[in-house]
C-alpha positions in Angstrom: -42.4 -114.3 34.1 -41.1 -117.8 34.3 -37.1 -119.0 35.1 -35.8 -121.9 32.9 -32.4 -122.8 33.9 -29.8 -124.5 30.7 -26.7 -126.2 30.7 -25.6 -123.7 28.0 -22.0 -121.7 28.8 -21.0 -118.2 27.7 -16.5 -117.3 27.2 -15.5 -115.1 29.6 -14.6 -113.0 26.5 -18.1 -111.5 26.1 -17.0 -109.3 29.7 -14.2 -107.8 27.1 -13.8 -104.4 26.3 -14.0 -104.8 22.6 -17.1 -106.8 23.3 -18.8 -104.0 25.5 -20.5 -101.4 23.6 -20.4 -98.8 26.1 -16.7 -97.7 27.2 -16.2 -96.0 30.1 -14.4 -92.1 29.1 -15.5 -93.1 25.5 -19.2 -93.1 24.9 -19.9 -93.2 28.7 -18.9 -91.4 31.6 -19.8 -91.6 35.5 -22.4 -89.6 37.3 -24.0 -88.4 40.3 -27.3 -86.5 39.0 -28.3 -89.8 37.0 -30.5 -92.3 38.5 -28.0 -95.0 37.4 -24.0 -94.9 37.7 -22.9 -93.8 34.0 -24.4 -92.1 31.4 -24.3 -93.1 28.0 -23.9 -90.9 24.9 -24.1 -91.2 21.4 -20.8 -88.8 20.2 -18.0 -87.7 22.3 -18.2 -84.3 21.5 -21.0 -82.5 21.6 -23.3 -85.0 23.8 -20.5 -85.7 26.4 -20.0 -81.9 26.6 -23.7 -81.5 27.3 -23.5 -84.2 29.7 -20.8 -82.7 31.6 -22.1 -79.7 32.0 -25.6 -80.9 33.3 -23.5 -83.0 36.0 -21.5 -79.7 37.0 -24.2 -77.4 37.1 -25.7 -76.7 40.8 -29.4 -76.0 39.8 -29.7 -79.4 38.0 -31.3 -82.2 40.2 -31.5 -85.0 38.3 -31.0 -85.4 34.5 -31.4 -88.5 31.6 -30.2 -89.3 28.6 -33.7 -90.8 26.9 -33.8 -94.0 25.0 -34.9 -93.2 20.6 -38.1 -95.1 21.4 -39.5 -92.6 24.1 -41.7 -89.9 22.6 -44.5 -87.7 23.5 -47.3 -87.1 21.5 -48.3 -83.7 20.4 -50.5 -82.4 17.5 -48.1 -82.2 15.5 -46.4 -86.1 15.9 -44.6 -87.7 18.2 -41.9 -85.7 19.8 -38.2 -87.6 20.6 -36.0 -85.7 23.4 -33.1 -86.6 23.4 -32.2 -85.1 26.9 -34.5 -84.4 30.3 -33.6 -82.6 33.5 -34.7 -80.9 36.1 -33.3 -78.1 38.2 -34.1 -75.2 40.6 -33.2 -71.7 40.3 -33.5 -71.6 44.2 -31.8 -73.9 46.3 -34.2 -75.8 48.6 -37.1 -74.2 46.6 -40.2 -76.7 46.1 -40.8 -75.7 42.7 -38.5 -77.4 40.0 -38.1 -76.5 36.7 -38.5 -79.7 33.1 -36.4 -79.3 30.4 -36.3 -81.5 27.5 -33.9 -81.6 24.0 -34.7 -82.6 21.1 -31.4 -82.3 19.3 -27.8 -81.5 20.2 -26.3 -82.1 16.7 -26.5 -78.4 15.9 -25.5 -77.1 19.4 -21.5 -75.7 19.2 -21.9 -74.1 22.6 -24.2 -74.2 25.6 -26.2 -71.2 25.7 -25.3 -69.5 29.2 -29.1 -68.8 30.2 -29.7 -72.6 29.4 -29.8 -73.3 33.4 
């Protein structure tokens, strides 16, 4: 990797919030199970419901919204979650439970047993 500094200047407008893509109680919201500081989603319905309820829930650890190019290959094709988390039935038990989504687009509630 190699640093090249440039005399070239950027507006202070870019910072703006028209100019952000992600908006803060829009598309994004704050979180404490993620292993960054907001999590970004792609509608403000179903997705932000979903992500709500993974950052109330007590058996979730730690969950992530995963990027469109991150896939695992199966025998049938590559597979695209959409969501990952893990949680524990058992507080403080060593054994933790993956969980991946493919699609939310169909979901209109969360099914209770989902945890």
């Amino acid at each position: 990797m190699a640093y090249h500094k440039f005399d070239k200047t950027f507006d202070s407008d870019i910072f703006s919030t028209s100019a952000l893509k992600d908006k803060l109680g829009v598309n994004a919201m704050e979180s404490q199970k993620l292993l960054y500081d907001l999590v970004v989603v792609d509608s403000q319905g179903v997705e932000m419901n979903f992500a709500q309820a993974l950052e109330h829930q007590n058996e979730v650890i730690v969950y992530i919204k995963l990027l469109g190019n991150f896939y695992i290959n199966t025998p049938a094709g590559h597979y695209n979650p959409d969501w990952e988390w893990y949680s524990r039935k058992i507080p403080r038990e060593s054994r933790m439970n993956v969980h991946v989504v493919t699609s939310l687009q169909y979901l209109t509630a969360l099914p209770p047993t989902m945890w």
